[in-house]
C-alpha atoms as one frame of an Amber mdcrd trajectory, in Angstrom:
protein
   0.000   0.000   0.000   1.460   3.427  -0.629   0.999   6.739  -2.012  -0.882
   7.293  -5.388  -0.494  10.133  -6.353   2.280  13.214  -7.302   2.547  16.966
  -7.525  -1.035  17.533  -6.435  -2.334  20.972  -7.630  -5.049  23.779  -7.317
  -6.210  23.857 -10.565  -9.455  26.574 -10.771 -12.542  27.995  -9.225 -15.793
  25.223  -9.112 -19.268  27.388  -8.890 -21.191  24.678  -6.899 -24.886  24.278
  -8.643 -27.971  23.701  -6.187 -29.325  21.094  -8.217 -29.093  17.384  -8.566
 -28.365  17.562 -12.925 -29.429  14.521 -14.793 -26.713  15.759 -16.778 -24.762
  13.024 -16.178 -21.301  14.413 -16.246 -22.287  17.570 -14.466 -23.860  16.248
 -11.350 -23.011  19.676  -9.496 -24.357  19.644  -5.582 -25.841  16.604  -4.274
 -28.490  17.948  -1.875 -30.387  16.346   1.044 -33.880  15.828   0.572 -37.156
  14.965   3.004 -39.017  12.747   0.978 -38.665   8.992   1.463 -39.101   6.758
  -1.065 -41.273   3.442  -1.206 -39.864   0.384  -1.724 -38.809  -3.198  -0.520
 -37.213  -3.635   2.440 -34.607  -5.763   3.674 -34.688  -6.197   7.892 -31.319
  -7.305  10.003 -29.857  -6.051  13.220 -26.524  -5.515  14.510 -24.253  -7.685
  13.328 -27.234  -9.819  11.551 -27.390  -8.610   7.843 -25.312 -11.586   5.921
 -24.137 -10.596   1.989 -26.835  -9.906  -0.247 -27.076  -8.931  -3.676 -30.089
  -7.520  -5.457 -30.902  -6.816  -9.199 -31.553  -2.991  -9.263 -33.207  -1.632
 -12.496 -34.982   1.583 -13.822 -37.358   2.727 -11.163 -37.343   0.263  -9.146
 -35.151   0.872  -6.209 -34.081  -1.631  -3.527 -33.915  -0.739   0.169 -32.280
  -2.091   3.231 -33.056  -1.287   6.920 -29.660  -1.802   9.115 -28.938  -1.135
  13.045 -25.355  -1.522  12.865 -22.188   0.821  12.689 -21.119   0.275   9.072
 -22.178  -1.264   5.979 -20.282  -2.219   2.904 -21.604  -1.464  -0.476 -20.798
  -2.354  -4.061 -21.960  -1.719  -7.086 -21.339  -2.964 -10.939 -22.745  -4.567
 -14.053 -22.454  -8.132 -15.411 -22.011  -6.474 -18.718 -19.941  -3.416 -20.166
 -22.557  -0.917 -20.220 -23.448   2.441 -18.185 -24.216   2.713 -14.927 -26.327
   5.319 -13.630 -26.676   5.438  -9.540 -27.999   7.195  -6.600 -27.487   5.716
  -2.910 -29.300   6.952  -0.045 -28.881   6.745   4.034 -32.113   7.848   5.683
 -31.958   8.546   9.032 -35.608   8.773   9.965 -37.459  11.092   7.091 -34.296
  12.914   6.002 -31.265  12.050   4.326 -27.656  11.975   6.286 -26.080  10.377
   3.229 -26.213  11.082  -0.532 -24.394   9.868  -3.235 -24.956   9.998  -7.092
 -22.524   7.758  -9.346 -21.978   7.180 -13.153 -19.455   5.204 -15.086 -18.962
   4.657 -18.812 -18.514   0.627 -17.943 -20.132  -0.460 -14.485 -18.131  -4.210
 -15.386 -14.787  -2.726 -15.043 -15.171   0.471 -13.101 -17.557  -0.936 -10.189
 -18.161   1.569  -7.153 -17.530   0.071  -3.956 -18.476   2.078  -0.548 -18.192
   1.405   3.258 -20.879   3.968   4.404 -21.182   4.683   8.734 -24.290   5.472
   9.945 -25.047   8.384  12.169 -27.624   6.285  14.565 -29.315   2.925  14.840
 -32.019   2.090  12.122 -30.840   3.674   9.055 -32.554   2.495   5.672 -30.109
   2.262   3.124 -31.517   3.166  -0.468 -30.115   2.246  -3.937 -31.631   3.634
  -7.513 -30.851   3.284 -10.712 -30.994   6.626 -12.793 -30.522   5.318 -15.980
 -33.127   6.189 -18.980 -32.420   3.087 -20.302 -34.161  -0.229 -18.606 -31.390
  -2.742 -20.543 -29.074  -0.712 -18.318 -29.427  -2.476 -14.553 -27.145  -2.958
 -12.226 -26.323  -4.911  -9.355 -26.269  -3.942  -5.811 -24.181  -6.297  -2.998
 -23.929  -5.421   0.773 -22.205  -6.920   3.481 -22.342  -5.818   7.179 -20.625
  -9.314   8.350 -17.419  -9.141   6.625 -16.429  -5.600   6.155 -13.165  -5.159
   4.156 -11.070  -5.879   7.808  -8.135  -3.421   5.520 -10.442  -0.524   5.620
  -9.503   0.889   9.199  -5.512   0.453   7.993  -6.875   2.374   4.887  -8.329
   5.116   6.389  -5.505   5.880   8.820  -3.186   6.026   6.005  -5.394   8.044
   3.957  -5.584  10.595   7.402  -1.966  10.509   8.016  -1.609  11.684   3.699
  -4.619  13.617   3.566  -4.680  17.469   2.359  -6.878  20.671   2.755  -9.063
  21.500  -0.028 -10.867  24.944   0.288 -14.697  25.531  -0.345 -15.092  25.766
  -4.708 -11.677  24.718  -4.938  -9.881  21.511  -6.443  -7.522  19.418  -6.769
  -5.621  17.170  -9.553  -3.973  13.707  -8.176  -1.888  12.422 -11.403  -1.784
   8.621 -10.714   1.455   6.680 -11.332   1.092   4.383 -14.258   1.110   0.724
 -12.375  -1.634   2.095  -9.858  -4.965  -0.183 -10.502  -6.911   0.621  -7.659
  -7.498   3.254  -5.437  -8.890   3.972  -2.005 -10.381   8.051  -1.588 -11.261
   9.615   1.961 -13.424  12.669   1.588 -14.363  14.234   5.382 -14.492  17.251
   7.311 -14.753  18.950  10.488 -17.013  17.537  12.874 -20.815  18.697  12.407
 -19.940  20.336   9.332 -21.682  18.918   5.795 -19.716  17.590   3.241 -20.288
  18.207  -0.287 -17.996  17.472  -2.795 -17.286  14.952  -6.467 -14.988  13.024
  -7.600 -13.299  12.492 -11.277 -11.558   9.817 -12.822  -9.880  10.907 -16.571
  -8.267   9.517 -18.971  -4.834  10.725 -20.994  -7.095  12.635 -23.268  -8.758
  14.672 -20.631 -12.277  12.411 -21.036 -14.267  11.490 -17.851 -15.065   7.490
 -16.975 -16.452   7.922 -13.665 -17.767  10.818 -11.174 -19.362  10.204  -7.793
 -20.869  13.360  -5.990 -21.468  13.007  -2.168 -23.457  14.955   0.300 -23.268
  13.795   4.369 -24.724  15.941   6.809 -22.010  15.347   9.090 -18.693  14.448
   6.890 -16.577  13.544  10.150 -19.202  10.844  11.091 -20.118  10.129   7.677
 -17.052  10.601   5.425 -16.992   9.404   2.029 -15.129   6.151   1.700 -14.753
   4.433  -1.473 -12.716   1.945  -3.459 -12.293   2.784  -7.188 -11.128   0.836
 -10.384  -8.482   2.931 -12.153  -7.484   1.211 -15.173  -7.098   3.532 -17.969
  -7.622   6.399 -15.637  -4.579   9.026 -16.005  -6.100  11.687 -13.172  -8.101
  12.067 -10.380 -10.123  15.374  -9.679 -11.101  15.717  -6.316 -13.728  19.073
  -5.859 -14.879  20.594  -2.677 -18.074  21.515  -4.231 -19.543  23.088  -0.817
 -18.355  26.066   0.914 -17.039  24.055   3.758 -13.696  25.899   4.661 -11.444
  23.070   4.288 -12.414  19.616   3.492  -9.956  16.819   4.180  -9.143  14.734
   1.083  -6.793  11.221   0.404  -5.578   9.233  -2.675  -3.874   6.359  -1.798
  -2.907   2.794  -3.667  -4.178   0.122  -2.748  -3.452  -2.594  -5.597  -0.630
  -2.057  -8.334  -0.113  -3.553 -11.854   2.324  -6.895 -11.076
């Protein structure tokens, strides 16, 4: 495990947008919202909720209700095409948690996510976005067997992280064997996170974004895994006006 990343740099402005764009490549602001959702339901308590996977298609969102600390999350396709996401964390009838994901190949570029929740009973929420209904994905989550790396992860990613001001961003050029990456996006404590994610190619061209909102990003920071073959660059945008925002690159599987 080890560094990522070189020569990071402050690049431009970002004007943050208050709206959640279908626009798939200009997600802008995710924004918390206080309007649940219907859908099925998946019950387990603390330490209770074995791996599952669910088929999630267009309109048709799948939902699980969880009492423990942490849940792992990933998403992909059994094919090479699109995928189109928003996950949820509901915290009675508003949203602590809110993240909105597209990738050019959901096969290759999967999103995986270890979420914390804020207080027992969270329902976690997953939707697929896409316009398409051949384009489904498929959801997995595991609150047994929680990567055991990811507390070694995120004190490395603490111990490397940097200060990224409000509307301000930075550019993390990856080395060339790096094939997978681990991101830490939080803040101060009681203070909302906002803020996206880019992976690029050499030719400037985006394969994946995620954009987060967390009410809280010190109890609810953004943790993710991310597939970075062909990716040349990762853009990392404090899309809030959160003074500073704390944000990590690391490695955490090479080319052999």
């Amino acid at each position: 495990m080890g560094l990522a990343v070189r020569n990071p740099v402050i690049v431009m402005d970002v004007q943050p947008s208050d709206n959640l764009n279908d626009t798939v490549f200009d997600l802008g602001r995710v924004v918390p919202t206080n309007d649940p959702y219907v859908c099925d339901t998946i019950t387990g308590g603390r330490g209770r909720v074995v791996p599952s996977s669910r088929l999630v298609v267009h309109n048709r969102p799948h939902s699980y209700e969880y009492n423990g600390e942490r849940l792992q999350s990933t998403l992909f396709t059994t094919n090479e095409c699109r995928m189109n996401s928003l996950v949820e964390v509901w915290d009675g009838d508003k949203t602590t948690y809110k993240l909105r994901s597209f990738s050019e190949n959901g096969q290759l570029q999967p999103l995986n996510i270890f979420i914390e929740t804020l207080d027992n009973g969270n329902i976690f929420k997953f939707h697929n976005l896409a316009h398409d209904y051949i384009e489904t994905f498929d959801v997995h989550v595991d609150a047994t067997n929680v990567d055991k790396s990811q507390g070694e992860c995120r004190l490395l990613s603490q111990m490397s992280s940097l200060n990224i001001q409000g509307t301000k961003e930075y550019n993390f050029t990856l080395l060339s064997t790096v094939r997978r990456i681990h991101v830490l996006l939080e803040t101060e404590p009681h203070t909302a996170l906002n803020a996206r994610i880019e992976l690029l190619d050499i030719e400037g061209h985006i394969k994946q974004v995620v954009s987060i909102y967390t009410s809280d990003g010190n109890r609810q920071p953004l943790q993710c895994n991310l597939n970075t073959l062909g990716v040349e660059k990762v853009r990392v945008i404090n899309t809030g006006h959160t003074p500073d925002m704390k944000a990590s690159v690391i490695a955490i599987e090479h080319k052999s």
